[in-house]
N, C-alpha and C positions, 0 to 999 in steps of 0.2 A: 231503655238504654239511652244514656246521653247519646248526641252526636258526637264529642270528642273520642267518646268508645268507638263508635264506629267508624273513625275515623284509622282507630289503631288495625283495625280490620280489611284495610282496603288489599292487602295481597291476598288474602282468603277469595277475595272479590276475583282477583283476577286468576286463580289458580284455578278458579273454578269455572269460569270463564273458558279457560286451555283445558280443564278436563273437558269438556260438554263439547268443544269441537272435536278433542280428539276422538272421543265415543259417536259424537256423529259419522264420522267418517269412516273407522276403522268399524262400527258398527253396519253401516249400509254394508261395509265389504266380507264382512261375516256372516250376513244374513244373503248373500248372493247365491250361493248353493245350496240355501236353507229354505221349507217351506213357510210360509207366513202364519205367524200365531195366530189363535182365533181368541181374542181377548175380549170378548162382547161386556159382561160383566163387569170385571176389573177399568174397561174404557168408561161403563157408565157409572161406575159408584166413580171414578176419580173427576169424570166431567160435572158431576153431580155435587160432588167436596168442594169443587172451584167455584161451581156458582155460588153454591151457600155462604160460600164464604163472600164471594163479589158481593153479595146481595147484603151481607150484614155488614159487610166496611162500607158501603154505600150509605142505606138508611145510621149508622152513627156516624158518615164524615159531614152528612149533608148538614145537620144544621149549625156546625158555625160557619159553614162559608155562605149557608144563608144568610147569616147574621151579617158576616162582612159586606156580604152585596149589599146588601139593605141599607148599610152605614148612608152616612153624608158621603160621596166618593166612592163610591163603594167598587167600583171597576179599580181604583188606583188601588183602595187597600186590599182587595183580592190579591194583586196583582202585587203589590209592593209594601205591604203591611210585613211587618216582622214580630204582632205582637205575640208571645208564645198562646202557642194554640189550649183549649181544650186538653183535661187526661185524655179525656174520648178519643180526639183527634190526634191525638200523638201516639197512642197506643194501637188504633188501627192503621195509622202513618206505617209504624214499624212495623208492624204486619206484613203490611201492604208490598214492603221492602222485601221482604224475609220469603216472600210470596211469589216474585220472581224468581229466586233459585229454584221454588219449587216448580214453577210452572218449567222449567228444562224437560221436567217428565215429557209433557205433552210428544217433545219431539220423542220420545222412548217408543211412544204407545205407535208413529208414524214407521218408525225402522224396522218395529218385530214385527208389523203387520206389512210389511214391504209396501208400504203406498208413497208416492210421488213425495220426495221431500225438497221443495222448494225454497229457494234463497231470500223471499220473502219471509219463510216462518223463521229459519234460524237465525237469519239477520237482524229481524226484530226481537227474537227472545236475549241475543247477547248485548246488543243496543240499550234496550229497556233498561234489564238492571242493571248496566253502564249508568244512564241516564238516573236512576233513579236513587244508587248508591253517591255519586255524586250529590244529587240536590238534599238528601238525609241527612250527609254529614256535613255541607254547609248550611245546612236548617233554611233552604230556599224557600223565599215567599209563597213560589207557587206550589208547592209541599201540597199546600191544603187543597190543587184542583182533582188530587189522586181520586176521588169520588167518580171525575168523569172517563176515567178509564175503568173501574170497579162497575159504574153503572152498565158499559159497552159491556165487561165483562160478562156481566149479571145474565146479560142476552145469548152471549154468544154460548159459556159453559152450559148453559141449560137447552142452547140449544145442540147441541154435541150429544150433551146427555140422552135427549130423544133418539138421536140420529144413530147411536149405538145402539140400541134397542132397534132401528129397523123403523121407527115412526116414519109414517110418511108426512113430510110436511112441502107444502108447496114449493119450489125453485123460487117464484118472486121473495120468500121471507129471506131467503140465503142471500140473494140482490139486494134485499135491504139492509140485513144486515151489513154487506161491505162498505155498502151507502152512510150506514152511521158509521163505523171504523172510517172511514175518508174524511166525513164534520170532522170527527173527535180531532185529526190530524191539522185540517185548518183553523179551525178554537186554538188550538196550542200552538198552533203558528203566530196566529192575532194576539194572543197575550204575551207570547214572547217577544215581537214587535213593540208592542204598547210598553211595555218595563223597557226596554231601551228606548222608547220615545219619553218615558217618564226619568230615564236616568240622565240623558239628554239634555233633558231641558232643569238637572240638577236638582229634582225633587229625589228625597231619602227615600231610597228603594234598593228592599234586602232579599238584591238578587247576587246571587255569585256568579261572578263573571266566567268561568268556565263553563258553570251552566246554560247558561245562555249561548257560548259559543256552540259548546258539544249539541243543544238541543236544537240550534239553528241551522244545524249541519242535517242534523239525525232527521227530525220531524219532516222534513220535506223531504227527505230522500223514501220516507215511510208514505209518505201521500204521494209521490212515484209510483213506488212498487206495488201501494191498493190498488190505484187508478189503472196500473197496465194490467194487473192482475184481474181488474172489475173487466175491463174490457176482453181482455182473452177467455176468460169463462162464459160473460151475460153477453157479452154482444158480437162476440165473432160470426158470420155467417157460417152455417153448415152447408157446404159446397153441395146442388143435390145428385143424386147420383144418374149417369147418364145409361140409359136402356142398351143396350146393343141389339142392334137391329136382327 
């Protein structure tokens, strides 16, 4: 799909958008007298879907932004190259886009199972494909860094997948994962700096300028929420408990 296609689609974007809060909300409140589905299955074959999929837009987006870093400049054309990508690349791009609506389920799978749904997860799920819809249909330079959220991806759904199933896997692999969800967030920070220092200093760099706003807004406010999140889960002390005499 051209990007001027999807351009003609941006109220779909947001309709959708206002369903997935409404369903959040009005769903937790449905399920308050209800007892929690036991979705064990259905949770792993879907976290199972997501990785494979993170996993294949990964290995076919990585090698042209190989190719770009490698350039002569290769930070600048990453960052501010416009030249049309790869079928490959464009075809997982669009994916990748399309991919976000879907990942809405995740919060599905959180409401019927009544577990803690925090402002962290739905904040980033409606952010994202904000984010992501904008820079598709401006055909944003940094289009092509979609690999390093697919690769974070690639970690986290496969590890979910386990986690439904009941595997036990150690507390520090959870800590590190948040650990890389936190880089991913400063990487996209530094590159979104850098194309304003490149646009700055009046070198042609095909970024759209909304995107950069919306993303300079968003990305930090996302390396907030991991950070306070990392902290309140891995490092809070557990107060110990006092004997009575």
């Amino acid at each position: 799909m051209e990007t001027a296609d999807i351009e003609a689609y941006k109220n779909f974007m947001y309709l959708s958008i206002a369903i997935y809060l409404f369903l959040v909300y009005f769903g937790q409140k449905w399920m308050e007298n209800r007892p929690a589905y036991v979705l064990t299955y259905p949770l792993f074959f879907w976290n199972a879907g997501l990785a494979i999929f993170s996993i294949i837009a990964t290995i076919r987006g990585i090698p042209e932004l190989a190719y770009t870093i490698s350039r002569p400049s290769g930070t600048y054309h990453t960052i501010c190259s416009g030249t049309p990508h790869n079928y490959a690349t464009a075809f997982w791009a669009f994916l990748y886009l399309l991919s976000k609506l879907v990942e809405f389920g995740d919060t599905a799978f959180i409401v019927l199972r009544k577990q803690k749904l925090i402002t962290l997860h739905w904040f980033h799920h409606v952010t994202t494909l904000l984010m992501c819809w904008l820079g598709y249909a401006a055909y944003d330079a940094l289009g092509r860094l979609f690999v390093i959220n697919t690769f974070v991806h690639s970690i986290m759904y496969s590890y979910y997948a386990l986690k439904a199933l009941k595997v036990k896997i150690p507390r520090r692999f959870a800590k590190s994962l948040t650990t890389i969800q936190i880089t991913q967030m400063f990487v996209i920070t530094y590159v979104n700096f850098a194309s304003v220092y490149f646009m700055a200093q009046r070198h042609p760099c095909k970024r759209d300028v909304n995107v950069v706003y919306v993303s300079g807004v968003i990305i930090p406010a996302f390396a907030y929420l991991f950070i306070k999140f990392f902290r309140e889960t891995y490092t809070r002390r557990v107060p110990k408990t006092i004997k009575s005499e």
